[in-house]
C-alpha positions as CSV (number, residue, x, y, z in Angstrom):
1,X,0.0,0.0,0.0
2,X,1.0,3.3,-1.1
3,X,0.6,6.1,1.3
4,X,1.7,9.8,0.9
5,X,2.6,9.6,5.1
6,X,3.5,5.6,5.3
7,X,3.6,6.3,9.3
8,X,0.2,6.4,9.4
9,X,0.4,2.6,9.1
10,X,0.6,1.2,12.1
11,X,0.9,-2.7,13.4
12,X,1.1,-1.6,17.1
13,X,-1.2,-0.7,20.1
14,X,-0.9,3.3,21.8
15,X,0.0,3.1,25.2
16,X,1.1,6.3,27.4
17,X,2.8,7.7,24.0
18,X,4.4,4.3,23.2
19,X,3.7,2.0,20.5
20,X,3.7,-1.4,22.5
21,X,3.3,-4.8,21.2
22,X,1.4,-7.9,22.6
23,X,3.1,-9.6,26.0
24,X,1.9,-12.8,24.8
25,X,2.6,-12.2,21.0
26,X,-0.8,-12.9,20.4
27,X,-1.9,-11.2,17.0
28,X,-4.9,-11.4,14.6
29,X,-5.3,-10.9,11.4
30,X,-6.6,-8.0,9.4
31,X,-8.4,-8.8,6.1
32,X,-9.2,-6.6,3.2
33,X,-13.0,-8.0,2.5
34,X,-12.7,-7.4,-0.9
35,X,-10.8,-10.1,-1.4
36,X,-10.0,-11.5,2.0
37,X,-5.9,-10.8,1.5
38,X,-4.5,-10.4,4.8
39,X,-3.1,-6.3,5.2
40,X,-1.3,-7.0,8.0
41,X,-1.6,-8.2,11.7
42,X,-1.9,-6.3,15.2
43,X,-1.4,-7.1,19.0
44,X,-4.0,-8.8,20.7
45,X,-3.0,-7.1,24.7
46,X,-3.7,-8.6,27.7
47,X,-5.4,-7.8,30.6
48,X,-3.0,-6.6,32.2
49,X,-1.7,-4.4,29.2
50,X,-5.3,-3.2,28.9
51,X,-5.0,-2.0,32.6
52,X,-1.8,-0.3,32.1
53,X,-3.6,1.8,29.6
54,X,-5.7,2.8,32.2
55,X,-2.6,3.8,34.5
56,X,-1.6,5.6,31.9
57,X,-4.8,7.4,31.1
58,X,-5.6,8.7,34.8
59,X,-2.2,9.7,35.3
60,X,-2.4,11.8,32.2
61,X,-6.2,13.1,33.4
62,X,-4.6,14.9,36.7
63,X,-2.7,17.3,34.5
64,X,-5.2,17.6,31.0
65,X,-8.1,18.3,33.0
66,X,-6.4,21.2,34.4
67,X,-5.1,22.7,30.9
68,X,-7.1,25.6,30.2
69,X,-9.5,25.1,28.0
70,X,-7.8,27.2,25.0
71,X,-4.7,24.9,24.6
72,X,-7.3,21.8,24.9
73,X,-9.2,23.4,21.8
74,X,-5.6,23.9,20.4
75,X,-4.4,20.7,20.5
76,X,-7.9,19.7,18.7
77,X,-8.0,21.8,15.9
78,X,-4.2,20.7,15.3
79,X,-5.2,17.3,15.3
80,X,-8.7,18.1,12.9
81,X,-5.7,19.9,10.8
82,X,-3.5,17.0,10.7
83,X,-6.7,14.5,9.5
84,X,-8.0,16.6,6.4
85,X,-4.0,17.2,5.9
86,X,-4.0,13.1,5.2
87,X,-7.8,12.5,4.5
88,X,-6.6,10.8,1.5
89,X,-4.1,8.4,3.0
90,X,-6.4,7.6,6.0
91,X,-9.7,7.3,3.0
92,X,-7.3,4.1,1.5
93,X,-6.4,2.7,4.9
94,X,-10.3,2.7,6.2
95,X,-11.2,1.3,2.4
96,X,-8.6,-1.3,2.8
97,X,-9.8,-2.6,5.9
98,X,-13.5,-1.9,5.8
99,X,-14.1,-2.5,1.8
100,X,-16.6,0.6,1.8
101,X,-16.2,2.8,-2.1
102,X,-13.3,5.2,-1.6
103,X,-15.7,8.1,-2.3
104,X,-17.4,6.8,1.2
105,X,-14.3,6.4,2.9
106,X,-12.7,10.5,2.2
107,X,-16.3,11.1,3.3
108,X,-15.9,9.5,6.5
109,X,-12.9,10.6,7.0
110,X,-14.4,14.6,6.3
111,X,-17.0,13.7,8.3
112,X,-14.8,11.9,11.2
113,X,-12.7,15.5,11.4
114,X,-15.4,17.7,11.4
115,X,-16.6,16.6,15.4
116,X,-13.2,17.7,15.9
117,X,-13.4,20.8,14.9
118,X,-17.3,20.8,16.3
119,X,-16.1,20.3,20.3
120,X,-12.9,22.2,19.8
121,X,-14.5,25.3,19.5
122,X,-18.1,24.3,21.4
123,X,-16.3,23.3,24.5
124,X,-15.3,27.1,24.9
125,X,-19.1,27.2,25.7
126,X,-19.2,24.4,28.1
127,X,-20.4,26.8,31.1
128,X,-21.1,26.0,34.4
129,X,-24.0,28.6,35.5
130,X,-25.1,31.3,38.3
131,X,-28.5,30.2,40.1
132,X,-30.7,32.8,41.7
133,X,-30.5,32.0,45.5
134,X,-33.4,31.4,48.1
135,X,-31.0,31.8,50.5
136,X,-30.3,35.0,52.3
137,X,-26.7,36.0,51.8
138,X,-25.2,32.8,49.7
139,X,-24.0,32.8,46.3
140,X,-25.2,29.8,44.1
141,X,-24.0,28.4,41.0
142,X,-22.4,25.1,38.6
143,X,-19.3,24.0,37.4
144,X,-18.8,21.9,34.9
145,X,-16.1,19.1,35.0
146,X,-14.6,15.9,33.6
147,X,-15.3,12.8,34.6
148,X,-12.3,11.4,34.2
149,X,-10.9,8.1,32.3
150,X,-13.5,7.5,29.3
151,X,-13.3,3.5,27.5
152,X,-14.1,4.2,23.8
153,X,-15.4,0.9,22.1
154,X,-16.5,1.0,18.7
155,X,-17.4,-0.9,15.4
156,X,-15.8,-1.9,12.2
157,X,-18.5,-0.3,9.8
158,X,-17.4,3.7,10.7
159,X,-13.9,2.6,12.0
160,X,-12.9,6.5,11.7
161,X,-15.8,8.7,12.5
162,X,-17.2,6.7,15.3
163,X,-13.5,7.0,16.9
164,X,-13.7,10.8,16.4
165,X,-17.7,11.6,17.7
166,X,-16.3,10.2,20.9
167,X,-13.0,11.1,21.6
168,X,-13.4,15.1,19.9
169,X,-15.9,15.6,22.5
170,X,-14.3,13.3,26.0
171,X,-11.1,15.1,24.9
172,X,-11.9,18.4,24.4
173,X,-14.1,18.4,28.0
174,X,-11.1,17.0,30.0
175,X,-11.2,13.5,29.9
176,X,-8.5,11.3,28.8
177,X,-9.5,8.1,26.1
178,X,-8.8,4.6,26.2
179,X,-10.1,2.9,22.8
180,X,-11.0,-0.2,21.7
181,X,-11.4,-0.5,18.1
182,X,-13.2,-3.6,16.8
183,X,-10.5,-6.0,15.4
184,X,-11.3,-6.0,12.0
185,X,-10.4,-2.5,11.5
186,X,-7.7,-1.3,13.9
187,X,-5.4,0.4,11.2
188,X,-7.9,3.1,10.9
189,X,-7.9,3.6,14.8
190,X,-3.8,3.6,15.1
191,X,-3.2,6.0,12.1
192,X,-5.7,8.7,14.1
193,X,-3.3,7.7,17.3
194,X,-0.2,8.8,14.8
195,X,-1.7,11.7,13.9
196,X,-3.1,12.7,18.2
197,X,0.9,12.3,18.5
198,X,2.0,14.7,15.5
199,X,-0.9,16.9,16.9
200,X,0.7,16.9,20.3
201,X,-1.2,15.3,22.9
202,X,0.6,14.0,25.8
203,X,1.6,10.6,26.4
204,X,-1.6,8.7,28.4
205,X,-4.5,11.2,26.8
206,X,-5.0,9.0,23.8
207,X,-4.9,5.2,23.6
208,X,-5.4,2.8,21.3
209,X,-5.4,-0.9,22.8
210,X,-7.3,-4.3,21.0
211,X,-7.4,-7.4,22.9
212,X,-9.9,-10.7,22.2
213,X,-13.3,-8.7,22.4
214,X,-14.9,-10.0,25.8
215,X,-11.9,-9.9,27.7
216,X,-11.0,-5.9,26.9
217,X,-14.8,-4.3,27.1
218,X,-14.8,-6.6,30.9
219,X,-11.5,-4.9,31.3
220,X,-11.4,-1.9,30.7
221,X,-16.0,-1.5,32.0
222,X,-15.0,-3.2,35.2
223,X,-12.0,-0.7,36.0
224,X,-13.3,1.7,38.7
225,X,-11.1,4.2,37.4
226,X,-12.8,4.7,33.9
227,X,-16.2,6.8,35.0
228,X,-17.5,6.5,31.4
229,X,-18.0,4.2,29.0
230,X,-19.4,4.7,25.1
231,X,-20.0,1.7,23.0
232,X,-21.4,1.6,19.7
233,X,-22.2,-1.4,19.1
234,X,-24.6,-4.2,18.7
235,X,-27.8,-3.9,21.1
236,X,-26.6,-8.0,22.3
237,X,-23.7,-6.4,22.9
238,X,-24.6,-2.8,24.3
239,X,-26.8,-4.6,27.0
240,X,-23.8,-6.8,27.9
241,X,-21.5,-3.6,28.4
242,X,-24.3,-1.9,30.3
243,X,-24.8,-5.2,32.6
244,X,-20.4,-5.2,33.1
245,X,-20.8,-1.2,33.7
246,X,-23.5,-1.5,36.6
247,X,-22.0,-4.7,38.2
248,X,-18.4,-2.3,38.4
249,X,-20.5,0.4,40.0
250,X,-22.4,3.8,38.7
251,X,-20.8,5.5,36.2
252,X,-21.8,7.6,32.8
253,X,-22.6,5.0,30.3
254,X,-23.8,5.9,26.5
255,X,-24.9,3.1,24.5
256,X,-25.3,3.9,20.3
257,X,-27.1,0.5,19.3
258,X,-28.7,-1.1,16.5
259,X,-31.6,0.0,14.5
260,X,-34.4,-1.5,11.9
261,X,-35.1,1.7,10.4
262,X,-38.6,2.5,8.5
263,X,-38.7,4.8,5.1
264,X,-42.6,5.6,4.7
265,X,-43.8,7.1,0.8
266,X,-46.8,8.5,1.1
267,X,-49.2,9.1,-1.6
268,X,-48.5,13.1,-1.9
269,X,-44.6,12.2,-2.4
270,X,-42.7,12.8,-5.5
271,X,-42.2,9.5,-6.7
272,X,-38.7,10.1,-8.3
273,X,-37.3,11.9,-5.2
274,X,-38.5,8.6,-3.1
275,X,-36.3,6.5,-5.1
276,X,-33.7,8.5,-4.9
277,X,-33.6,8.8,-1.2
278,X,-34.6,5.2,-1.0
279,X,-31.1,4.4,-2.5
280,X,-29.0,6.8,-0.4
281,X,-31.1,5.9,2.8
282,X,-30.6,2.1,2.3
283,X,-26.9,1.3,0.7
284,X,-24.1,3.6,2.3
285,X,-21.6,1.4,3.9
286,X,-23.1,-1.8,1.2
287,X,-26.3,-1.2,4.1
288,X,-24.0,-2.0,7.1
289,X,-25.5,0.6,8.7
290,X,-27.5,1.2,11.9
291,X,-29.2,4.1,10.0
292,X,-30.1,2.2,7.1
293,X,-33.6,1.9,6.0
294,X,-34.1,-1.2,5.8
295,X,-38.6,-1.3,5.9
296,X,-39.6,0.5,3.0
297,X,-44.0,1.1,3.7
298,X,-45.3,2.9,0.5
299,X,-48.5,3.8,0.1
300,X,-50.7,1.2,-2.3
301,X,-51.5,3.7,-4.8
302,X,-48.0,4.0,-5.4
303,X,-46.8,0.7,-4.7
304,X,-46.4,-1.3,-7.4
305,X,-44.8,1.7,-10.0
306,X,-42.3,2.4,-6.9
307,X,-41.1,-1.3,-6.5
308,X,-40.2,-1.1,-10.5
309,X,-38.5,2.0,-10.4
310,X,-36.8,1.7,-7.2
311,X,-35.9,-2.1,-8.4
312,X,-34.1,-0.5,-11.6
313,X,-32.1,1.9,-9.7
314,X,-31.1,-0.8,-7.2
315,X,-30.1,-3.1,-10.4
316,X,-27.8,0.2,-12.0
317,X,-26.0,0.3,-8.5
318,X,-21.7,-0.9,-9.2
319,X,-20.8,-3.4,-7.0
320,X,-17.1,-3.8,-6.9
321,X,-13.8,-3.1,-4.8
322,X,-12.9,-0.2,-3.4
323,X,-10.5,1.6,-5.5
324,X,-12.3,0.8,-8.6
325,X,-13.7,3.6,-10.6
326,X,-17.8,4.8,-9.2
327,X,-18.2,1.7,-7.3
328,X,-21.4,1.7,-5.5
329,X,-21.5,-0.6,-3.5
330,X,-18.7,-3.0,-1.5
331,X,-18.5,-6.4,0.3
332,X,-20.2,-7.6,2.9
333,X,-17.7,-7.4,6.0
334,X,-17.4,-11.1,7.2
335,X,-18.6,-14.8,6.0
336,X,-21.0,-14.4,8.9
337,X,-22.4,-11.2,7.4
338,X,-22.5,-13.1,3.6
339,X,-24.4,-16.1,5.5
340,X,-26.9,-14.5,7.2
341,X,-27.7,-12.0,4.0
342,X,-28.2,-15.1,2.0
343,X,-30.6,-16.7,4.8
344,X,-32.5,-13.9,5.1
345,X,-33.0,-13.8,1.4
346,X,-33.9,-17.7,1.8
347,X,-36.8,-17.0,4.0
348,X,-38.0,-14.6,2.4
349,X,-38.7,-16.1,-0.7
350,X,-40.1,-19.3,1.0
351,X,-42.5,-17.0,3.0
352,X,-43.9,-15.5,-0.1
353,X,-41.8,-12.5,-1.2
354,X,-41.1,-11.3,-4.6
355,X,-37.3,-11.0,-5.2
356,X,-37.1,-7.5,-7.8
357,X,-33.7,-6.9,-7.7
358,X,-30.7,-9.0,-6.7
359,X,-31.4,-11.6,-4.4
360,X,-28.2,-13.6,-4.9
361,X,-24.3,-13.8,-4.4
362,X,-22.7,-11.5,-6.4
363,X,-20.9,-12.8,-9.7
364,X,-17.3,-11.3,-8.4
365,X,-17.5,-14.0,-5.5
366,X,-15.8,-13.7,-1.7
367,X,-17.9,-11.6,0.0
368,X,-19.7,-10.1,-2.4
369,X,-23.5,-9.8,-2.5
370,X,-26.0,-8.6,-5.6
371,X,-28.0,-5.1,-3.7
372,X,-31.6,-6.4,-3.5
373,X,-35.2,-5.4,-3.3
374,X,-38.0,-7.9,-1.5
375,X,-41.3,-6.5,-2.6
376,X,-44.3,-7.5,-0.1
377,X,-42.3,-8.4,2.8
378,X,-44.3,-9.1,5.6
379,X,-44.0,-9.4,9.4
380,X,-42.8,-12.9,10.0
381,X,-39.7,-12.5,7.8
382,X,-36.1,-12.3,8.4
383,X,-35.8,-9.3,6.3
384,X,-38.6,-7.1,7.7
385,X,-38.1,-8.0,11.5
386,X,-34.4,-8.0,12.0
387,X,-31.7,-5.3,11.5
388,X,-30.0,-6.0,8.1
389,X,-26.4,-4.9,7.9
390,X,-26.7,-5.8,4.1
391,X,-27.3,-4.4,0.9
392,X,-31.0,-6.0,1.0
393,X,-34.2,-3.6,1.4
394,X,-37.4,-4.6,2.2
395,X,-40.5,-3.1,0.4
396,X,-44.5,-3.3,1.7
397,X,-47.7,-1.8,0.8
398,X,-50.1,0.2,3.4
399,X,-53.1,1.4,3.5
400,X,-53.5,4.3,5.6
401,X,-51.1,6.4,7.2
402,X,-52.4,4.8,11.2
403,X,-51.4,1.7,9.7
404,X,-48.1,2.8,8.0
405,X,-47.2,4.3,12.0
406,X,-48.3,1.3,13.2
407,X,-46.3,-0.5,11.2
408,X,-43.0,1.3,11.2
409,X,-43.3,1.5,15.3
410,X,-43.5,-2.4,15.5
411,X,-40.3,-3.0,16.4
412,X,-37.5,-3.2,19.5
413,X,-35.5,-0.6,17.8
414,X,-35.6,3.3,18.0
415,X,-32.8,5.1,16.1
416,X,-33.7,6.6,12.8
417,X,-36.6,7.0,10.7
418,X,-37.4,8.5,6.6
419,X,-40.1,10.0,5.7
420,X,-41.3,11.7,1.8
421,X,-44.1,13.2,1.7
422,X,-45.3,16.9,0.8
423,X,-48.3,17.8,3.6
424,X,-46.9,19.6,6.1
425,X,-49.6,18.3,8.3
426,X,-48.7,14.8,7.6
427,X,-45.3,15.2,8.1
428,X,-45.4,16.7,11.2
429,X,-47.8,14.1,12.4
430,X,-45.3,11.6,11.5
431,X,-42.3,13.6,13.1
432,X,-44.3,13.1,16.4
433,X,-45.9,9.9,16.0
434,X,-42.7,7.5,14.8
435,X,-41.1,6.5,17.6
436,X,-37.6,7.0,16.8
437,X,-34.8,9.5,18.3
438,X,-34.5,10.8,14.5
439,X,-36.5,11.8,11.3
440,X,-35.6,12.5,8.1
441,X,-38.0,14.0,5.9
442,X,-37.2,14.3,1.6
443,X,-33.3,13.1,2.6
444,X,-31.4,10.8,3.7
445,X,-28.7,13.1,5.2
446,X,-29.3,14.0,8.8
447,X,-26.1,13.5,10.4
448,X,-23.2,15.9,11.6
449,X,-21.2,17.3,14.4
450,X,-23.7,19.7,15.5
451,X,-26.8,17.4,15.7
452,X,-27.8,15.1,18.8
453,X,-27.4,11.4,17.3
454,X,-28.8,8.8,19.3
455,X,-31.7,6.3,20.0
456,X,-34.2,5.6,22.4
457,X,-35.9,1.9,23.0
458,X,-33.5,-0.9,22.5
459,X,-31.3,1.4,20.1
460,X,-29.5,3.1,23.2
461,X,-28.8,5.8,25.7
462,X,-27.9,9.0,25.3
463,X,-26.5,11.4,22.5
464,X,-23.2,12.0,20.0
465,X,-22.7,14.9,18.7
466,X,-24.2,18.4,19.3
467,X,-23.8,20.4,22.9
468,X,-25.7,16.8,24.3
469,X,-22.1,15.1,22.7
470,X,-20.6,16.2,25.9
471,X,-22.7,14.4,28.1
472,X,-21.4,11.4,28.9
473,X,-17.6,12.9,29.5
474,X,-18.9,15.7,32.0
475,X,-21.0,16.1,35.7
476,X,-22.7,19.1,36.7
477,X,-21.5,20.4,40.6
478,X,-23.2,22.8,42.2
479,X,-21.6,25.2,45.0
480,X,-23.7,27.3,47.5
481,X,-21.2,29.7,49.0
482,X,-22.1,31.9,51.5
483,X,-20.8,35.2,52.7
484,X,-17.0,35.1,54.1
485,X,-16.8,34.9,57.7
486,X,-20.8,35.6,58.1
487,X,-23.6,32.5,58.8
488,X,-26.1,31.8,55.9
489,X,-29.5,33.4,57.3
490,X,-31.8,30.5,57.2
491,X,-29.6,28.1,56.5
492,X,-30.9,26.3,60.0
493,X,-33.8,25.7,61.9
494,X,-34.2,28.7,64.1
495,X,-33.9,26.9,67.4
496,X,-30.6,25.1,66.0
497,X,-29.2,28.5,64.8
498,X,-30.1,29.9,68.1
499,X,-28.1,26.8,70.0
500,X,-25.6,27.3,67.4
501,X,-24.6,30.7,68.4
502,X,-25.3,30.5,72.4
């Protein structure tokens, strides 16, 4: 691999400013899933490495939480310099590793820096506040503060910005980071380590460590020294981490989760711009996306001319590697993604679907699979009840919009929902009525730094991104100070104050 800044390829964990192999010499594999060719191999830590990035991270939080907060922002937007400076580098090391269409991948990467940039200059906002007082003669009032050590696990399908949306904000209010990247896609993870050391950061602020899965969440959640933990994540796997978390004690916990996201059409919508969004909404990422729209409920009227023009615009989509010329759409991640797409696929068609697009293994072989429609997928079926990180949509008929709510609401899931329509009053009905944390209405972007992402239900806790993106890195303490040398009027019972000053 060819890289303008080959240091940004790293084999090697980030420990207190070190780069530290494996005690044990365990290692695993990295594959490209293009073609399943082996990039290179990292360090599988163990426990007690994973600790010692812990040391390391609340040593380093006695002296960055006291930095004021200009240098903190300073060090930031140097580091948010330092990413666009290489977008292009760290675009072919996340397209590597991930497979996603190197178009996506500098997006990611854009996207990735821009929460940088976001909390470096929002945290200069991060005010405590001044309370009126009810009582005589004392001063009230907030400060804002860091919790301390945050653990920083995330996925493989956003192995950049979903480093970044945490970090930018735990960071920037005074915590230090330990991260966990998911396996498959550590380089992406240790090149934005490289580039937090170019930037500056002291040794301990930012860490990087992998480790077999179970082992390092149980480590590093279980540590009473890290206060927060943010996992995005399966909602298996978020419940696990918030089970570990309240077994270690209390402490901030955000969980970003999966989703089963509904796209309703209703019968004022412009057909063309509902296929159009349809294929955005659905097959970023080759639909390995918790955001994906993976229901598709169109109203009947429109039903049947929507399925055969969102069917040809599925069938147009170029499925191929990542650094060939307007590819579409990638590879699955994993043979267990490939299986389960085709199984899904299965059961559909013995339930009674209609397959309009796709429905197969792709011609190129490995991992790759054809992008596919399912027209009248019902409740009951693989596809239409459980999140699909695939490039497979599911497409239904309804009958009223009741029904289409109904519909779309009928699941565990609460992240992110779509919308086309025209009527103001029926989109604002819909805004309320769909019970997700977000709506889009005539697009599928919705995302960026200064917008609360999050779910509610089984999708998760809390929120990334926006003024709420600080959230799980601060606590609110209140003071009540009262007058120097004089006693708080009130602030006893009168025959105790009387006692008290006999």
């Amino acid at each position: 691999m060819l890289l303008g800044h080959p240091v940004l390829f790293k084999s090697l964990c980030y420990v207190d400013g070190r780069w530290v192999h494996s005690a044990s010499a365990a290692s695993v594999a990295v594959q490209n899933p293009a073609n399943q060719a082996v990039l290179g191999h990292v360090p599988m830590l163990d426990a007690s490495q994973i600790t010692e990035a812990v040391d390391a991270a609340q040593r380093a939080f006695s002296t960055w939480r006291w930095l004021p907060v200009a240098k903190r922002s300073a060090l930031l937007l140097r580091w948010h310099e330092l990413i666009l400076r290489h977008q292009h580098d760290l675009a072919a090391i996340l397209s590597l590793e991930q497979g996603k269409p190197l178009a996506e991948a500098r997006g990611e990467i854009a996207y990735g820096a821009s929460f940088v940039e976001w909390f470096a200059h929002e945290v200069r906002r991060l005010n405590g506040r001044t309370i009126p007082t009810h009582i005589d003669g004392a001063h009230l009032g907030t400060v804002i503060e860091p919790v301390g050590v945050a653990a920083l696990i995330t996925p493989w399908n956003f192995p950049c910005a979903m480093i970044t949306r945490k970090a930018a904000a735990a960071l920037a209010a005074g915590c230090s980071v330990v991260v966990k990247p998911a396996h498959e896609t550590p380089f992406s993870a240790l090149a934005l380590a490289q580039l937090a050391e170019e930037a500056g950061f002291p040794a301990g602020v930012f860490n990087v460590v992998l480790g077999e899965p179970q082992m390092a969440m149980e480590t590093l959640v279980r540590d009473t020294r890290v206060r927060s933990v943010s996992f995005t994540g399966s909602t298996r796997v978020g419940a696990l981490v918030m089970q570990t978390a309240a077994q270690a004690g209390i402490k901030k916990t955000a969980l970003e989760l999966g989703g089963n996201a509904p796209f309703i059409v209703t019968e004022d919508a412009d057909p063309d711009q509902a296929v159009r969004v349809a294929i955005a909404a659905k097959f970023q990422t080759s639909g390995q996306d918790c955001c994906a729209a993976n229901r598709i409920f169109v109203a009947r009227p429109l039903y049947e001319a929507f399925v055969a023009q969102y069917s040809e615009a599925v069938k147009a989509l170029k499925v191929g590697a990542a650094f060939e010329a307007d590819v579409d759409v990638g590879p699955l991640m994993h043979q267990a993604a490939f299986d389960a797409t085709a199984q899904r696929i299965a059961d559909a068609k013995e339930k009674g679907a209609r397959i309009t697009a796709g429905g197969a293994a792709h011609e190129r072989g490995g991992w790759f699979f054809e992008p596919t429609v399912v027209a009248d997928a019902a409740p009951g079926m693989r596809i239409y009840d459980e999140e699909n990180f695939a490039p497979i949509s599911a497409v239904s008929p309804f009958d009223s919009l009741d029904e289409a709510i109904e519909r779309a609401n009928d699941t565990e899931y609460g992240l992110a929902a779509y919308v086309c329509a025209k009527d103001l009053n029926t989109v604002f009905q819909l805004i309320r009525r769909l019970d997700f944390a977000m709506v889009s209405v005539n697009g599928a972007k919705f995302t960026g730094a200064p917008i609360p992402f999050g779910g509610i239900k089984s999708s998760g806790l809390g929120r990334e991104g926006g003024v709420e993106g600080f959230e799980p890195f601060v606590e609110t303490r209140y003071f009540c100070l009262g007058q120097l040398g004089l006693p708080v009027t009130g602030s006893l019972p009168a025959h105790r104050a009387a006692a008290a000053t006999a």
